[in-house]
N, C-alpha and C positions, 0 to 999 in steps of 0.2 A: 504494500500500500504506500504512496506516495502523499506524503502530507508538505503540504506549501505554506510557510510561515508569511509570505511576501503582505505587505499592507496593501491594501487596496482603496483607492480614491475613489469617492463615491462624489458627487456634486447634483447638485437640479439646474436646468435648465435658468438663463436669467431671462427675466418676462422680456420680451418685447415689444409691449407695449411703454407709452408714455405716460407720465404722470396724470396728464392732463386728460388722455382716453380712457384712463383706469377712473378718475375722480370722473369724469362727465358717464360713464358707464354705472357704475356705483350710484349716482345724484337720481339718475333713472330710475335704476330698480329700486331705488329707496322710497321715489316718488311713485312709483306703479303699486309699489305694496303700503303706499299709504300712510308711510310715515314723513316724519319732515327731515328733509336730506341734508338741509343745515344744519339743524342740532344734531343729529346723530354725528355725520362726517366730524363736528366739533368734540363730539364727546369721544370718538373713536382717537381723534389727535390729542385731545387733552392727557387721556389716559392710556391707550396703548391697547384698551381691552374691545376685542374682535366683536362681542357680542353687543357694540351699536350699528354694526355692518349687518345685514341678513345674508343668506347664502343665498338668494335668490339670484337666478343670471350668475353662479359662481361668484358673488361679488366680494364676499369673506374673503376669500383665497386671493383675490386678484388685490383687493387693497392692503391685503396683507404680506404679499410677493414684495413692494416695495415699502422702501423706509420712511418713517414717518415724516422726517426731515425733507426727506426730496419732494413729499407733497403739500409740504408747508411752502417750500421754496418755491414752491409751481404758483400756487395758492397768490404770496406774496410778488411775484415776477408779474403776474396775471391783473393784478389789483392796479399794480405801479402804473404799468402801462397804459390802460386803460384811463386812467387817473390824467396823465399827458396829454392825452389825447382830448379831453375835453378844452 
């Protein structure tokens, strides 16, 4: 019998989607299922905890795949800009 000690690298896939299709995906199904997509998406950044996301449309998993900071950054990029432009 031949036993292999070698470590093996395991990784997932990195999403590729964008912050921005992930929050406007999310903003959806939060609205289709009838909650309010602003206070959730807020309470899921404030705290961390998945369960202001639904899983509905995958969307638990998808806004959970990226870090919370990059969609604060989107969030804030988003705001500024717009903000300019008036």
């Amino acid at each position: 019998m031949n036993v292999r000690n070698d470590t093996q690298k395991f990784s997932m896939p990195k999403e590729d989607r964008t912050a921005r299709d992930i929050l406007m995906t999310v903003y959806d199904s939060m609205h289709e299922k009838g909650y309010d997509p602003v206070n959730q998406i807020v309470g899921y950044l404030l705290s961390g905890d998945p369960t202001y996301i639904t899983s509905y449309n995958n969307s638990r998993y998808l806004i959970s795949r990226m870090e919370r900071d990059e969609l604060l950054e989107e969030l804030v990029r988003f705001y500024v800009s717009n903000q300019r432009e008036d």
